[in-house]
C-alpha positions as CSV (number, residue, x, y, z in Angstrom):
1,X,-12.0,4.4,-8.9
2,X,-12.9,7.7,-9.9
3,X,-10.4,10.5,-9.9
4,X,-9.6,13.1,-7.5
5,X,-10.1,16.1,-10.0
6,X,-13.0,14.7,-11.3
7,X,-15.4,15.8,-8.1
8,X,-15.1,18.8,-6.3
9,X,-16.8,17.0,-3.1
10,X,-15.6,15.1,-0.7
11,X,-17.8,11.5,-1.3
12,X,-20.3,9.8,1.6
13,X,-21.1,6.7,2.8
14,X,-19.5,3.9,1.1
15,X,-18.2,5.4,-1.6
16,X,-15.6,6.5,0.9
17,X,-13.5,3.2,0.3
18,X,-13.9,3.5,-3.5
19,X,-12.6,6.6,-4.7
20,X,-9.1,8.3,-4.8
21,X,-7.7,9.5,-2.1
22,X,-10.2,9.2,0.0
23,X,-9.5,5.0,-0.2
24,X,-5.9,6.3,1.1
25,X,-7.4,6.7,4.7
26,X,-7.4,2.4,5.1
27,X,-3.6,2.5,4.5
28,X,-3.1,5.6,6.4
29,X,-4.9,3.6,9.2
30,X,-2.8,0.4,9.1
31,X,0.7,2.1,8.6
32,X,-0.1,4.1,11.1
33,X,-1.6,1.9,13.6
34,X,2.0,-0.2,13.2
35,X,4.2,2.7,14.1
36,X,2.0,3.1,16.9
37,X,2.1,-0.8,17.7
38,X,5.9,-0.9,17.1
39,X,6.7,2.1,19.1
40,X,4.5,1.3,22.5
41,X,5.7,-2.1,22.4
42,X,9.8,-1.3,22.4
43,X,12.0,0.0,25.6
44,X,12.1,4.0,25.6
45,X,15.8,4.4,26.5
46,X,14.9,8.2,24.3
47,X,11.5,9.5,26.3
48,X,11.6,12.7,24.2
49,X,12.0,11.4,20.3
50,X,9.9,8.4,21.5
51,X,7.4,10.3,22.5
52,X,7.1,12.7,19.7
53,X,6.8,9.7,17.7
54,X,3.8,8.3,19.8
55,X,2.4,11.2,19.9
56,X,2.1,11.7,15.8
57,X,0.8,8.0,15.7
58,X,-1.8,7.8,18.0
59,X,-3.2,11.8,16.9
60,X,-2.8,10.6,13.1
61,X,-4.3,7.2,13.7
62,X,-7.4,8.8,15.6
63,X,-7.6,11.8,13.1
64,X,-7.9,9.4,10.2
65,X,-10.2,7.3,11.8
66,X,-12.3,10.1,13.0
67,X,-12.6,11.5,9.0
68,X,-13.4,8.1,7.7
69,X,-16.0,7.6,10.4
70,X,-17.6,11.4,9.7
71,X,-17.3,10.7,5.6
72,X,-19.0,7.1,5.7
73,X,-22.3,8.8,7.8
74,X,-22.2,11.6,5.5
75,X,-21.8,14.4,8.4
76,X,-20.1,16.8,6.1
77,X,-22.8,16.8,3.9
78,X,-21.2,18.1,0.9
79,X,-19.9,21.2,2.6
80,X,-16.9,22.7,0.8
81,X,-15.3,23.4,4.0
82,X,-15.0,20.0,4.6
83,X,-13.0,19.9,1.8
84,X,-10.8,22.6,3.3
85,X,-10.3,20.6,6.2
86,X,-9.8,17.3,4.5
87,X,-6.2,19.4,3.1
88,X,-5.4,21.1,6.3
89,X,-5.5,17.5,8.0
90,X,-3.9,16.1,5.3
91,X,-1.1,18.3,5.5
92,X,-0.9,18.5,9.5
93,X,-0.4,14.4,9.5
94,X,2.1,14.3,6.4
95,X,4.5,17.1,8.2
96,X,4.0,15.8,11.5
97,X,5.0,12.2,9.7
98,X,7.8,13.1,8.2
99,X,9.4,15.0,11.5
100,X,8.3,11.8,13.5
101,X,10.1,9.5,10.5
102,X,13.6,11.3,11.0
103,X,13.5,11.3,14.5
104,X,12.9,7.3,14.8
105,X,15.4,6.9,11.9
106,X,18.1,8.9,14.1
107,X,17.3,7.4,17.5
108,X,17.0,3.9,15.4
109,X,20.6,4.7,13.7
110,X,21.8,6.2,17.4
111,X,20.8,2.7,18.9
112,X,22.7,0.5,16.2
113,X,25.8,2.3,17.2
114,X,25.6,0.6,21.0
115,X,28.1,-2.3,21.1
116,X,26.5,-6.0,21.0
117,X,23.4,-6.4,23.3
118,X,20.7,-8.8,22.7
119,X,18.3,-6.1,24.4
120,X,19.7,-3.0,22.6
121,X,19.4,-5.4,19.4
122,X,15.8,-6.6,20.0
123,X,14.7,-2.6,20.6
124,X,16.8,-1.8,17.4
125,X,15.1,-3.9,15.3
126,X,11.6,-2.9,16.4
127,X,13.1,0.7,15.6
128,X,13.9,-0.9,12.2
129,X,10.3,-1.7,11.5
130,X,8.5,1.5,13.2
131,X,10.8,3.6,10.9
132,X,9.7,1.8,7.6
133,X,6.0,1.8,8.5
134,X,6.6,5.7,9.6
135,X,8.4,6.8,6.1
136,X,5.3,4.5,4.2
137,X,3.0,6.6,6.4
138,X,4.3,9.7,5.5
139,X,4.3,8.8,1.8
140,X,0.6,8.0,1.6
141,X,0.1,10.9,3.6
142,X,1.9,12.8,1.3
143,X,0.0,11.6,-2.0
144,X,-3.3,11.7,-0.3
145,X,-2.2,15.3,0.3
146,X,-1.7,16.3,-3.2
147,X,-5.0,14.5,-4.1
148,X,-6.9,16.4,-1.2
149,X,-5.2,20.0,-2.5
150,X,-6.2,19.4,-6.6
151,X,-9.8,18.5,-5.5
152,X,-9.8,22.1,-3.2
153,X,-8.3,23.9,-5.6
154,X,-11.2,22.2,-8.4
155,X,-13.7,23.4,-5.9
């Protein structure tokens, strides 16, 4: 895999999936299309924080999709201001990520602290899982971030 610093362009076609960050996305994808699996599936006692959360997965998860789909037919052509926008999107989903992370961690720790119910326990340990996959989300996120700003700045 080549390195982010080493081209100042964001890649096309299939040479998407094999250079750094842009391979990222596939993770970013799958993390993200848990959380957004995990989430829709468990009771929303918490409509608000729920939704939030829903709300980052599903825009995230079709943002990333979107960019991979636009970088593998070569749309942005080699445009630096796709390059801008790879960052800005980049940083948009890592900080909407992290805000969505916290508040499933708090509703998930709010939830553990209802006595012993075999519902409250099943939606608690969906909550368990959609805050994991929501904190690795916002980690690659994160690094594909800092990838996405040294190739803008090298550009």
């Amino acid at each position: 895999m080549s390195s982010a610093t080493s081209t100042s362009s964001l890649p096309s076609g299939l040479a998407v999936l094999t250079t750094f960050p842009d391979v990222l996305i596939i993770p970013e994808i799958i993390f993200g299309g848990l959380v957004w699996i995990l989430v829709a599936s468990s009771r929303v006692p918490a409509a608000i924080l729920q939704g939030w959360v829903m709300f980052v997965s599903v825009f995230c998860f079709v943002m990333s999709t979107t960019l991979l789909c636009l970088y593998i037919c070569g749309a942005h052509g080699g445009s630096g201001s796709w390059v801008t926008l790879d960052v800005i999107c980049q940083e948009t989903a890592a900080l909407f990520y992290l805000s969505a992370a916290v508040l499933e961690a708090y509703f998930t720790y709010s939830v553990g602290l209802v006595p012993d119910n075999p519902v409250i326990f099943h939606i608690y340990q969906e909550n368990i899982a959609a805050v994991v996959f929501a904190f690795v989300a916002t980690l690659v996120y994160v690094i594909h971030k800092i990838f996405s700003l040294l190739r803008w700045k090298s550009s």
